[in-house]
N, C-alpha and C positions, 0 to 999 in steps of 0.2 A: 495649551491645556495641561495641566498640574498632572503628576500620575499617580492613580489612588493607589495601586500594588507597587511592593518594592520591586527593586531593576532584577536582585538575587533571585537564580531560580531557587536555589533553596530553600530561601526564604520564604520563600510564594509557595513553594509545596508543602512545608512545614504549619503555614498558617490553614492552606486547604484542608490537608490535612484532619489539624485540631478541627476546623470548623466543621467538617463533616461529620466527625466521631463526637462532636459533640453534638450536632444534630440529630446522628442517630442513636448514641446511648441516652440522652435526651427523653425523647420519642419511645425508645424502650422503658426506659423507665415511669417516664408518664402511664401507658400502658401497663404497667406491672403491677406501679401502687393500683391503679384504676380495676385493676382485676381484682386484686388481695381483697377491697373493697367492698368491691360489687360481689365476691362471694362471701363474704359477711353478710349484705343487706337481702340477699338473694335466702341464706338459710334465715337471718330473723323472719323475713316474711313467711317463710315455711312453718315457722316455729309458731309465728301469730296466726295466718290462717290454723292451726292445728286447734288453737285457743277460742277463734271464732265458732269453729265447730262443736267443741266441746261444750259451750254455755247457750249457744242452739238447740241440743240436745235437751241440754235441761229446761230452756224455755219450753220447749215443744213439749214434754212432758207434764206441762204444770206448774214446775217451781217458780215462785213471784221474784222478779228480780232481785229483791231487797237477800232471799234466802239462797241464791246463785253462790255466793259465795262461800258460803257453809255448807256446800255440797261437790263446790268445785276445788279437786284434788290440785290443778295444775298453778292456784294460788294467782297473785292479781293477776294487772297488767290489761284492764279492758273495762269498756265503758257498756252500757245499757240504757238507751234511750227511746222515748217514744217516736219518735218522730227523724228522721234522719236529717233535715236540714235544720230542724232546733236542736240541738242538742241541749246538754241537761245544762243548768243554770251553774255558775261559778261562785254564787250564795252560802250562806251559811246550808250544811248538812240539816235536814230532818231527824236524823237519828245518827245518835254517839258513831263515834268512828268503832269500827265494832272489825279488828283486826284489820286487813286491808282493803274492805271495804267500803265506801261514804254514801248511803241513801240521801238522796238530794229531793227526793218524792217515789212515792209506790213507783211511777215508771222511770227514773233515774238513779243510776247505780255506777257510780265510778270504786273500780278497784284499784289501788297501788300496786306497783308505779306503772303509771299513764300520764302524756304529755310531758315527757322528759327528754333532753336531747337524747342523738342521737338511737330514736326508736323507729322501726319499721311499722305500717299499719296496714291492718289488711279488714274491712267492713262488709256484712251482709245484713239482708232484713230476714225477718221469719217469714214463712211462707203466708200467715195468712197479713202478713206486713202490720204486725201491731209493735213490734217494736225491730229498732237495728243495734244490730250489736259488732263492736267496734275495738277490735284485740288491735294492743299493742306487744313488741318484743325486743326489747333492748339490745343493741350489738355486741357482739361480744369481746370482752373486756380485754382480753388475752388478746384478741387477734387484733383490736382496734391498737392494742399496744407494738404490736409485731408490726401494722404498717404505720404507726407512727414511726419506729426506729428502721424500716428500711427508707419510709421517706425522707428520714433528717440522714442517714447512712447515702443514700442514691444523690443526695441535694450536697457532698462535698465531692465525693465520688466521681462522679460528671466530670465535673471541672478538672478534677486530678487526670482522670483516664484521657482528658481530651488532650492536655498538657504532655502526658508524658506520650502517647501517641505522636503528637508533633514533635516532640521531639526525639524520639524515635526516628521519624521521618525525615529528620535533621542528618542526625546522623545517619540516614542509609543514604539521602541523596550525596552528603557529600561525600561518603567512600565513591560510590561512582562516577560524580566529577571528577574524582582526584583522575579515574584513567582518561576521562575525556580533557583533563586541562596536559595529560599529557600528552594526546594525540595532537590537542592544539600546537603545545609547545614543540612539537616535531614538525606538523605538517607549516609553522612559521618559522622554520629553520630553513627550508626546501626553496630553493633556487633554480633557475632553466635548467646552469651547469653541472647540479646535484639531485639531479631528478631519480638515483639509485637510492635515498634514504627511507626507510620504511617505517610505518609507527607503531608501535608497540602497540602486541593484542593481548588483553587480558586474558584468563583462563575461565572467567564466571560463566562464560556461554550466554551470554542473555544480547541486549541489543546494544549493547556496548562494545560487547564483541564482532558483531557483527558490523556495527561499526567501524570499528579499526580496520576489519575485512576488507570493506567496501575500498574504503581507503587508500586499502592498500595496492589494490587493482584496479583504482582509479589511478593512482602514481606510476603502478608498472602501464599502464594504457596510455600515457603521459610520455614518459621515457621513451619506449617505443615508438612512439608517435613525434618526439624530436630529435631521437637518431636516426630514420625514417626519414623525417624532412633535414636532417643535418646531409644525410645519404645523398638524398633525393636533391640539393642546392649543388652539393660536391662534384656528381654526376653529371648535370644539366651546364655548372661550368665548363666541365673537361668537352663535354660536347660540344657546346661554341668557341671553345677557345679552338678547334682544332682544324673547322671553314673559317675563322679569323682568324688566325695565323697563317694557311694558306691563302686567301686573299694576300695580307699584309706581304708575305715572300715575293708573290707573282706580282704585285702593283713595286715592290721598290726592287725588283729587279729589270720590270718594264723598264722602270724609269734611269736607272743604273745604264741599262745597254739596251736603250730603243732602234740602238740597227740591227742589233744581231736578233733579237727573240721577234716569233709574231706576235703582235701585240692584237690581235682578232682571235686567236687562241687564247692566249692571256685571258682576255673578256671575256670570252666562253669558259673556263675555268671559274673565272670570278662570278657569272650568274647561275652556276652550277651548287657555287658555296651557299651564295646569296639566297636558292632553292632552299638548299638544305637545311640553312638558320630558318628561314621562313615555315617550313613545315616544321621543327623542330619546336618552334615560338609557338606552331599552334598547337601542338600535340600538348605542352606543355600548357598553355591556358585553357583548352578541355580540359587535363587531368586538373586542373586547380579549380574548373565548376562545377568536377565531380566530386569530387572532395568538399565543397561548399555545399553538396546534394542542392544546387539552384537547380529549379525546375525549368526545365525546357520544353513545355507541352505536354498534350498525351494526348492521341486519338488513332482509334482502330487503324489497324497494319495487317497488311492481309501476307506472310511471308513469304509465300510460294512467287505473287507476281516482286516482291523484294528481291528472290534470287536471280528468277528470272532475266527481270532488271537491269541487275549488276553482271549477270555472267553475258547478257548481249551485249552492255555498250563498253567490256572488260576490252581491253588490246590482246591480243595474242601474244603469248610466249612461246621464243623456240626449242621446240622441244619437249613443250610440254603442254598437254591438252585438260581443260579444266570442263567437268561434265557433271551434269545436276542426273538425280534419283528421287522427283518430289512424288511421295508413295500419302499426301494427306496437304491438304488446304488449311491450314492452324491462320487463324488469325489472334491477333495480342493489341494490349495498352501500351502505346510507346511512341515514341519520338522516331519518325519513321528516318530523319536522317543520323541519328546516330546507332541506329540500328541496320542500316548500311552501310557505318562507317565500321560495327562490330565484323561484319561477313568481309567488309574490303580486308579488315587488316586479318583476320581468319585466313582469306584464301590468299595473300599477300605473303604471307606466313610461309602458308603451304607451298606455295609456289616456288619461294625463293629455295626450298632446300628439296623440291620434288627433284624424282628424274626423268618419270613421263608424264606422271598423271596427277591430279587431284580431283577428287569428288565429295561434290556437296548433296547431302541426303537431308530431307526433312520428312518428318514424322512428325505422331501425336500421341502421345501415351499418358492416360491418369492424370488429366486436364493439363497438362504441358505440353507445347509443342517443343520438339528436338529437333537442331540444325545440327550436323555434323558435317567437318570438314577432315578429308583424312587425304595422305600424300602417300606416296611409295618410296619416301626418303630412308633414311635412317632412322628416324625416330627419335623419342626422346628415352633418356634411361627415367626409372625406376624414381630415381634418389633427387633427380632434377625435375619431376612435376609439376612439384609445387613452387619451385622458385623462377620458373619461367612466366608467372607472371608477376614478377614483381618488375620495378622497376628499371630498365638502362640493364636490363640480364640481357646477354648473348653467350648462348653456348656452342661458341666460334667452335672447339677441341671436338666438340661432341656432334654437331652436325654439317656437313660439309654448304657449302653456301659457293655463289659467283663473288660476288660482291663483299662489302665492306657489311651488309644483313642486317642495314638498318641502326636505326637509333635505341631498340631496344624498349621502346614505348608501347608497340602495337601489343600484346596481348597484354601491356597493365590497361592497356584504356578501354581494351574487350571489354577484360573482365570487371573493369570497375562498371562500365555500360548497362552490363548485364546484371549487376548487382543494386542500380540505381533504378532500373525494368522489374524489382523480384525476384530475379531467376538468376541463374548462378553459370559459370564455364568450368570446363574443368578437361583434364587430358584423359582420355575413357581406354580401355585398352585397347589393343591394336595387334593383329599378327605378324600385323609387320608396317613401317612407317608410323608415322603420330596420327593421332585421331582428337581431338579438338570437340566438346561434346558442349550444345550453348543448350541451357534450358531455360523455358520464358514461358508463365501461367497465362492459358487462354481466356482471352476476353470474352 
């Protein structure tokens, strides 16, 4: 199918534009002569009924048509007939033209000028209806000249005002293409590897600017977002490379000196790694279907029997005892196994860096329910809040631990859990040890 507008937005707005202002100075104009007009024919008519009246008078009084006019000061311009649907004959005169005047018979009397263009008419009959009398009043001459000369004036005008509008319009769109052909030409500059380059913001303030704005915080949300995953690849490397390199040592030194090592130990090392890639593989394809926000369900969760739950069928740790405070029954919209996979790795958390205790409290405050997990560890500092849930973070230095403390995945999949629920995690404060605060909008 052919396309009836050109491709140029310019173009296209240049010609709307014109079309519209000529539409509506058009329309005004129309309207304007139409008024100048109609108040011309509005005062003749004023001016003839005045004329009506005045030769009524004299009828009413007596005077025979024929001598109406040698009595009437306001001079012709009206008819006198008997009868209103005959009017008076178009015949030769009965009697000489006797100034302006013509007796056509005792009850017909045409005065000059009557039936001339350009006349307004306004008719009545006398009251006892013997005759109608039929005033004409010419328009005036002056004004009929004024809207002749603004209609021939309004009739080039139009077309000039529409024209120069358009292009007006011309030239305003393309000053502000020109900032948008440069944001173009930037943002087709920008490559994965150069995701730092920014596009130039105008200073007009209008949406152009805004424009550029958006743009440009669309690129820096970009950036971030592939040093992040640049991060987030670099990390998740060094993590498997490090149970497969340990495999790889203990499998070719099995096989190096199979009398001297036990090689049933060996294996238990090697499904110990095998574990750890395995949970490692799944931590990391969760965070990649949260990240996709793939839905996983949603149906009521009742949290109190969720803690429950999980602190019965939990193993014990020596030395440290894990004890619930459920002070309210919240239930929520959620995926109820990754909403005990948030509380596993919360109290997982806890655990690894408690030294006796950790306690799980839930509440309800201002339509959220509140899980909090809190340890009698060290804590977390100040300055490191917020980057413990970011990704592969362990703050080996900063909080004492048995172990090797994980892959450093458990509070980014918390909090992204809780983020893909509504509700947010966050480290609340604490007098002492970390306190771990999950909120999630009640169902």
């Amino acid at each position: 199918m052919a396309r009836l507008l050109p491709r140029s937005t310019r173009v296209r707005v240049a010609l709307f534009a014109a079309l519209a202002s000529a539409l509506v100075l058009g329309l005004g104009s129309y309207w304007f002569v139409q008024s100048l007009r109609s108040g011309l024919e509005n005062n003749a008519r004023a001016l003839a009924g005045d004329k009506v009246e005045a030769v009524m008078a004299l009828l009413n009084s007596g005077v025979t048509p024929a001598d109406v006019a040698q009595r009437l000061e306001k001079g012709g311009g009206y008819m006198i007939s008997a009868e209103r649907v005959n009017r008076c004959s178009t015949g030769r005169p009965e009697v000489p033209f006797e100034g302006r005047a013509q007796v056509y018979s005792p009850d017909c009397v045409i005065a000059m000028p009557y039936g001339l263009p350009d006349q307004e008419y306004r008719g009545s009959s006398t009251p006892d209806g013997r005759y109608f009398v039929d005033a004409a009043q010419s328009l005036d001459p002056v004004g009929l000249q004024t809207v002749d000369t603004a209609q021939r004036f309004l009739w080039g005008g139009v077309p000039a005002a529409a024209l120069l509008v358009g292009g007006v319009a011309w030239f305003a769109v393309r000053r502000s293409l020109r900032a948008v052909g440069a944001i173009r030409a930037e943002v087709d500059g920008v490559r994965a590897g150069d995701l730092g380059r920014r596009v130039p913001v105008p200073d007009s303030g209008d949406e152009i600017t805004e424009l550029a704005v958006t743009m440009n915080e669309m690129l820096a949300r970009l950036d971030r977002s592939v040093q992040r995953q640049s991060r987030f690849t670099a990390d998740a490397s060094h993590e498997l490379r490090t149970p497969l390199a340990s495999m790889r040592t203990q499998l070719e030194v099995q096989l190096a000196h199979p009398d001297r090592l036990d090689w049933r130990r060996s294996y238990e090392n090697a499904v110990l790694d095998v574990t750890r890639m395995e949970a490692l593989a799944g931590d990391l394809l969760l965070l990649s279907k949260l990240d996709a926000d793939q839905p996983a369900g949603s149906a009521p969760v009742a949290l109190a029997d969720l803690v429950t739950g999980h602190v019965a069928a939990r193993l014990p740790r020596d030395g440290v005892e894990v004890s619930t405070e459920i002070e309210a029954m919240p239930v929520v919209h959620g995926h109820a196994g990754r909403l005990e996979r948030v509380l596993r790795n919360l109290v997982d958390n806890a655990e690894r860096h408690a030294k006796t205790r950790v306690t799980i409290t839930l509440t309800a405050s201002d339509g959220e329910s509140v899980l909090t997990v809190q340890d009698d560890g060290p804590g977390i500092p100040p300055e490191h809040r917020e980057r413990v849930f970011d990704r592969f973070v362990r703050l080996d230095d900063d909080r004492a631990r048995e172990d090797d403390g994980g892959s450093g995945l458990g509070l980014a999949i918390a909090a992204e859990i809780a983020r893909t629920h509504g509700g947010s995690l966050r480290v609340a404060e604490s007098a002492s040890g970390a306190r771990l605060e999950l909120r999630l909008p009640l169902a």
